[in-house]
N, C-alpha and C positions, 0 to 999 in steps of 0.2 A: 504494500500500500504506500502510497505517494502521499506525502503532505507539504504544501506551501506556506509559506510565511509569505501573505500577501502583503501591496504597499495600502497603506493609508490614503484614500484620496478626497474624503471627504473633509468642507471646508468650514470654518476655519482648521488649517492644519494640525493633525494630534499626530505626536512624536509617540506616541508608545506604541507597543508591541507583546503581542505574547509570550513572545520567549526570547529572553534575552541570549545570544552567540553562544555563554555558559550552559544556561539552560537549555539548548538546543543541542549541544554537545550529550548531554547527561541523557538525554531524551533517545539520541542513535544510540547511544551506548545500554541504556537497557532496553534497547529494540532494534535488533539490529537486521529484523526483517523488513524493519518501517528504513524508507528514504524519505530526507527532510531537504525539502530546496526554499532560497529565500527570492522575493523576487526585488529586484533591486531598486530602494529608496534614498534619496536625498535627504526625506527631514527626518526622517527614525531617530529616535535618541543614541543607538549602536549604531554605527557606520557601517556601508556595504565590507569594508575590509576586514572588520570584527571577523564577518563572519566565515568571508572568504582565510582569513588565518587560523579560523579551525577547521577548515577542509571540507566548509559547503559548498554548493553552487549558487553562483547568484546573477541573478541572469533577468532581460526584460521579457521573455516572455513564460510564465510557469501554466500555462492552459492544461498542459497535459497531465496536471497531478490531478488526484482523486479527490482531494480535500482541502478545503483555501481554510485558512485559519486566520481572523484579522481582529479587529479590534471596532472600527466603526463599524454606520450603515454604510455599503457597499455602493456605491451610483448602480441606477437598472442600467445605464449603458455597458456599467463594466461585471455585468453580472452573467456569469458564462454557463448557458445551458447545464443540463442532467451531472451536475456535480454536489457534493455536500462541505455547507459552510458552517462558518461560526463567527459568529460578530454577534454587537449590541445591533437589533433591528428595532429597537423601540416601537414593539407595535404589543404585545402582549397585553396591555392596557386601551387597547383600539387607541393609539394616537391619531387622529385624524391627516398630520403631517406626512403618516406613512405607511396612510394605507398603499397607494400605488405602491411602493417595493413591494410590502405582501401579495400584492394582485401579481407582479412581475416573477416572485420566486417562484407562485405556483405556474403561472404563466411558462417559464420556462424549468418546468419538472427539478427544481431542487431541493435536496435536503439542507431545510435550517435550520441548526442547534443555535438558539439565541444562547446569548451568556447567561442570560438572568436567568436560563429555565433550567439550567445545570442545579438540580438538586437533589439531598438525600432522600429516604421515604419517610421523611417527615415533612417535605417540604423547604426545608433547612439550605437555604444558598450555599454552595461548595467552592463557588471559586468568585472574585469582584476585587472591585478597587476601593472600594466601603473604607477600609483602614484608612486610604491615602486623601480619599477628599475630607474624612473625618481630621484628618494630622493640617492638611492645608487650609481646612474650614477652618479652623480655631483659631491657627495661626492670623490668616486673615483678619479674622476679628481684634484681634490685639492690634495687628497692625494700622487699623480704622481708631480704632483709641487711641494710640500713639500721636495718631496724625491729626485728627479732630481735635484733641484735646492739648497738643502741643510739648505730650509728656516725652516721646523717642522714637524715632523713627527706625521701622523695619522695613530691609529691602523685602520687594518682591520674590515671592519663593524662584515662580521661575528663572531669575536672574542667580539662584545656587545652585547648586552641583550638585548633592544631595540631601538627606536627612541631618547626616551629619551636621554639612554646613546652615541648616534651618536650625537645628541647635546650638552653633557656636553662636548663631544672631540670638536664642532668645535669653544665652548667657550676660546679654548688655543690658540688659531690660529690668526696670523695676514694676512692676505693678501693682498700681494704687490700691489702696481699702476700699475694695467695689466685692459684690455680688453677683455671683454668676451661677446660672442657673442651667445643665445641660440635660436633654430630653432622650431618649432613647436607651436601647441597650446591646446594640447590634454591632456589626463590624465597624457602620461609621461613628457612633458614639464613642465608642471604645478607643478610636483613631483621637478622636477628639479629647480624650480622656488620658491620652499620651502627655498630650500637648500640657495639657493643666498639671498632671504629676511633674513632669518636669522639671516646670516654671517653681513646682516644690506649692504651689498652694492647698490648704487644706482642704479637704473635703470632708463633710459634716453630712448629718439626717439631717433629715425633712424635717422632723420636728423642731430642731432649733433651728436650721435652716427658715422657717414658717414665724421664727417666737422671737430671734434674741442678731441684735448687733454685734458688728466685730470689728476689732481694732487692727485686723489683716484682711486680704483678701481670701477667701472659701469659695467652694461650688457644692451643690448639691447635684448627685444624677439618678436623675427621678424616671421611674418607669410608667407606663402609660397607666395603670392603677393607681396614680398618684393624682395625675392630673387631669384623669377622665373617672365620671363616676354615673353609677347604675339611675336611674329616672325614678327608680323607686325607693332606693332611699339602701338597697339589699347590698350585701357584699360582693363588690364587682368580681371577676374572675378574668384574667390576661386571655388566656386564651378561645372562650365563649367571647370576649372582645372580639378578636381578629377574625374569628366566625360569621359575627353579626354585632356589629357595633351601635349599631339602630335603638338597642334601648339605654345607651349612656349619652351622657351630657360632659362637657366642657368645666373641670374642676382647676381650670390653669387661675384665676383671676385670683387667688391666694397665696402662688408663687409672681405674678405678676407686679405684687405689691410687696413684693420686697426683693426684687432683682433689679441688677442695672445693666448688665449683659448674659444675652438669653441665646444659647448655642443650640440650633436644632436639627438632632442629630437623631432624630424619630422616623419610623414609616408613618405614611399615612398613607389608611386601606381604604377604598370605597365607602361612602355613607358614615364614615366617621365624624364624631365630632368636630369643627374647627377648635382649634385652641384657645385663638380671643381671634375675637372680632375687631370690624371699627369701629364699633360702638364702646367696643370693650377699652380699646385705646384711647377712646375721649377721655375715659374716668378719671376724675381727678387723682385717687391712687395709684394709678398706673403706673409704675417707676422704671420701666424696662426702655434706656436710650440706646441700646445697640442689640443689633441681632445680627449672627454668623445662623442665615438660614442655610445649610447644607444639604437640605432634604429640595429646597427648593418648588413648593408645588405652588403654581402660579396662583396667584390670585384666590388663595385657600385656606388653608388654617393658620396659618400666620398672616394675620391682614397686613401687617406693614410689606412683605412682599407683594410686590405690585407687578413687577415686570424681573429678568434675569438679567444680570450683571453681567460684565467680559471682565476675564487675564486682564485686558490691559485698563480698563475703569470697571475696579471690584465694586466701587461704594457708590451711595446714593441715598438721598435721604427721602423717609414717610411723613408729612406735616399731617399729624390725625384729626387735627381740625378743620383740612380741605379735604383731606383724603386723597391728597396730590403728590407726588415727586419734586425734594425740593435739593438742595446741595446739602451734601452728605455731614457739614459740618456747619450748618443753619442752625440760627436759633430755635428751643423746644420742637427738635424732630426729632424721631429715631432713624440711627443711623445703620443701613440695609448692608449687610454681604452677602450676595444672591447669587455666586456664580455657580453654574450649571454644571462645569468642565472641571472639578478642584484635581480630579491626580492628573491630569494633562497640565500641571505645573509642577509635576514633580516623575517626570517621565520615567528617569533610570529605576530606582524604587519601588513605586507602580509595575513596571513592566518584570521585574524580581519576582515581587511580591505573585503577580499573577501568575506567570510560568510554572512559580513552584506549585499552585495549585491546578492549574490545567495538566503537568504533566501526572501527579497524583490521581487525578480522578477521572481525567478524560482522555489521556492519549492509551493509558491502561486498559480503559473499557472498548477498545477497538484489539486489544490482543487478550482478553480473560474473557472473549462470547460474552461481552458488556454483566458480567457475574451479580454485579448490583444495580442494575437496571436504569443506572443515571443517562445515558446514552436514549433508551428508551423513551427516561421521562422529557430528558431537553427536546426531542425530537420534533417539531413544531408542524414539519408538513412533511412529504410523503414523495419518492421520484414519481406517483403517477400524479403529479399535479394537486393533492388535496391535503389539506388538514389534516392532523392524525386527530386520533380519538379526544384525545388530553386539550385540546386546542377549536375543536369543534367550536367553541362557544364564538368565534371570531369568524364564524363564513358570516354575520349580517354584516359584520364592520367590513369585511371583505366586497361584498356584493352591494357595499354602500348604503344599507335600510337604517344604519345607527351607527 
């Protein structure tokens, strides 16, 4: 079996990659049945030579492999008949933006293993970049303080090298006696949760988190049973959550009022509650002037996120009394980090990071007869042109009725 490392062509440019030249190495070497070719890019964060000096081929035209392995949504023009890929196709949520690629995979009989559907049989994500927007989100956020508030300037991630060097910057840094308050429990929280152990800040309960002032800076990382709660008054349950969210309600406005930077490093499922609203942000209690939204969902449960930020202008301010976009360091706004892209600022890392977990769980399942079924479950559509079974639920967004 044939596998390419395809180029990135979707724009704006993302330098990462699946498998870093190491990783790609490691990968022949316990598979020495499998050929791996790279097809030759310019802005990869590893250069075409990387990988040509470990003794792959790298070359502009890879059509004749069996398997394109990449990283974004692929353009329909460079999308090549009855072959099986892997990339983010952001369509698993019916994104309206993409539907046509889904129309085009089936269209032209391919198999797609999105990234996001690579999971356990729990449903449990196996491989993402969750860590790296979670470590870049946080950062970001400091770095919006720093700059607003006139206390220290952080370069931009993507202008370092690596983790490393994101550490030796936040080695300069002091951070003031603020409160910060981070949401989730997942890979991007936890990325985010690097960032704050680092920096050496405490972290505390909810409880006095909720009750008591401090003479340092603290975070609390509160799981969705914290800040969301049952309609009827009954002891919520995390997982009858993620089920059907439909009979809780939004219990954020008690960490609201007493935070001043609000990192949000949460899923948010269908029919879930928002967290606060605009409404909720007029109230004079409100205390939260910065958010590091790393979850991103437009225009949704985080009302101060209005629109999505870029790499090169992260910030932007919410004035809640218009409910307009104002300058990120304006009088009584809060101040927005809403980029979409966080580990495409930190390429090398990310594309580590990822490798080791795609060659773990999925280059394996194409030589053990897919033994645990993850290959199976990512399987999104089918070489005669349809939707597998798991995926059904996407032929209306497909055929356009929704």
């Amino acid at each position: 079996m044939k596998f390419a490392i395809i180029k990135e062509r979707k724009n704006p440019p993302d330098r990462r990659v699946v498998f870093s030249p190491e990783k790609l190495a490691e990968a022949r070497m316990r598979f020495p049945n499998a050929e791996f070719v790279v097809e030759s890019s310019d802005i990869r964060i590893f250069p075409d030579t990387a990988y040509k000096s470990l003794g792959f081929k790298v070359m502009e035209d890879v059509s004749d492999a069996d398997v394109m392995i990449g990283v974004k949504e692929v353009p329909i023009e460079n999308l090549i008949p009855n072959k099986e890929y892997f990339f983010f196709s952001h369509t698993i949520k019916k994104q309206p933006y993409n539907r046509d690629l889904l129309k085009a995979i089936l269209d032209k009989n391919i198999k797609l293993y999105d990234h996001e559907t690579i999971v356990d049989e729990n449903n449990y994500r196996l491989i993402g970049f969750g860590r790296y927007a979670g470590l870049v989100g946080a950062y970001n956020g400091f770095r919006a303080l720093g700059l607003r508030d006139g206390l220290f300037s952080l370069p931009k991630v993507e202008t370092l090298s690596d983790l490393n060097a994101v550490k030796v910057e936040l080695d300069k840094i002091t951070v003031p006696n603020i409160k910060i308050l981070l949401t989730g429990t997942g890979k991007v929280a936890y990325g985010a949760k690097e960032i704050l152990d680092y920096l050496g800040i405490k972290q505390i309960s909810d409880a006095l988190y909720l009750t008591s002032q401090f003479t340092e800076p603290v975070y609390v990382m509160a799981d969705v049973m914290e800040y969301a709660k049952r309609k009827d008054g009954k002891v919520g349950e995390k997982y009858a959550f993620y089920d059907d969210p439909r009979g809780y309600e939004s219990n954020f406005m008690p960490y609201a009022k007493e935070t001043d930077y609000f990192i949000a490093g949460h899923f948010y499922g269908n029919n879930a509650p928002y967290l606060f609203t605009r409404d909720d942000a007029k109230h004079p209690d409100f205390r939260i002037n910065l958010v590091a939204d790393i979850s991103c969902d437009i225009d949704g449960p985080v009302a101060s996120t209005i629109r999505p930020s870029t790499i090169a202008n992260p910030f932007y301010g919410y004035n809640p009394e218009t409910e307009s976009e104002a300058e990120f360091d304006a009088k009584d706004v809060i101040t927005v980090m809403a980029v979409d892209n966080l580990p495409c600022e930190l390429p090398k890392d990310a594309s580590e990071g990822f490798g080791e977990a795609f060659l773990e769980h999925v280059i394996t399942g194409f030589f053990n007869n897919d033994k645990d079924g993850i290959l199976e479950r990512a399987k999104m559509t089918s070489e005669n042109g349809t939707l597998t079974e798991r995926y059904q639920y996407l032929q209306g967004y497909v055929d356009g009725k929704e």
